[in-house]
N, C-alpha and C positions, 0 to 999 in steps of 0.2 A: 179739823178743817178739811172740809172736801172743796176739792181741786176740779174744775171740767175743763179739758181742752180741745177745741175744736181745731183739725188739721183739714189741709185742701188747697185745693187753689180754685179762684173765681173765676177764672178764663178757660175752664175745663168742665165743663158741665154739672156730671153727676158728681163729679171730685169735690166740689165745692159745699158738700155738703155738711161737713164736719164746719166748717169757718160761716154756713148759713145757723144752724142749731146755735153755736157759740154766740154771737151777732145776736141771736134771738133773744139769748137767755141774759148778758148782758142788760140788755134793754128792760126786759121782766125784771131783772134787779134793781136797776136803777128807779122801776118807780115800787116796787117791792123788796127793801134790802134786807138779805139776811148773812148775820153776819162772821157763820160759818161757811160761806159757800163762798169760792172765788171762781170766775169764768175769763178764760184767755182765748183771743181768737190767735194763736200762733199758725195761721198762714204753712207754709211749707218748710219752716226754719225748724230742722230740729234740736239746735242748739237752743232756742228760744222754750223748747217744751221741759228743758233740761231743767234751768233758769226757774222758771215758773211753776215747776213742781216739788218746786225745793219746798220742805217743811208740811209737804200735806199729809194727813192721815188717812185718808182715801184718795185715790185717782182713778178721773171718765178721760180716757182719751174715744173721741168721735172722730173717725173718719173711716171714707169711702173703700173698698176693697174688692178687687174682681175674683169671684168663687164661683160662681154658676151656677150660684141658689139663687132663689126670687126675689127682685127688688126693692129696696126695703128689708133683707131680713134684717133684724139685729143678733151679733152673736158678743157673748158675755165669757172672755176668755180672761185669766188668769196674767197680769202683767209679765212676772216669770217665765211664762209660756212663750212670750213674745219678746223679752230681750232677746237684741243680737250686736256682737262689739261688731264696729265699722268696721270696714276693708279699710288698708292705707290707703290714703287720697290726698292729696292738694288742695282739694275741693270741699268747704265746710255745705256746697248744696251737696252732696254725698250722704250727709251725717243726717240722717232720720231721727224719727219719735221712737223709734225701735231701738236704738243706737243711744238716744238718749235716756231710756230708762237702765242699759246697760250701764252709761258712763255716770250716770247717777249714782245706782248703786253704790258701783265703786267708791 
């Protein structure tokens, strides 16, 4: 099962880009179903990328990121690469896509 999740938010511009793609492909599925592929637009909730990555054999997380390459690049890193366990917080808006492939793992 391959997994895609689009992160962002839509009141943010170029951020919103991960949660446009997701929205896209959605759509492409629904009049085109295939039915290894599942697509989530999880928004900024990174408890929700948690959730919905449960059980997949591949994972696309999409989203925007400031590096000060050209716009547009795409880079294809390593999920491992990109775990990080949360700071203590209060605050589940604290808790990331990054946070969440962490507490997945686990």
């Amino acid at each position: 099962m391959l997994t895609i999740i689009g992160c962002g938010n839509l009141n943010r511009s170029d951020d919103a880009v991960g949660v446009i793609i997701a929205q896209r492909l959605q759509k492409y599925l629904a009049e085109n179903p295939h039915p290894h592929v599942r697509v989530y637009d999880c928004g900024t909730a990174g408890m929700e990328v948690m959730f919905q990555a449960r059980g997949s054999q591949q994972l696309v997380i999409i989203d925007a990121s400031s590096t000060g390459s050209e716009a547009g690049a795409v880079f294809k890193v390593p999920g491992k690469e990109l775990e990080a366990m949360p700071e203590p917080s209060y605050n589940l808006h604290d808790f990331r896509w990054d946070n969440a492939l962490a507490a997945g793992r686990k």
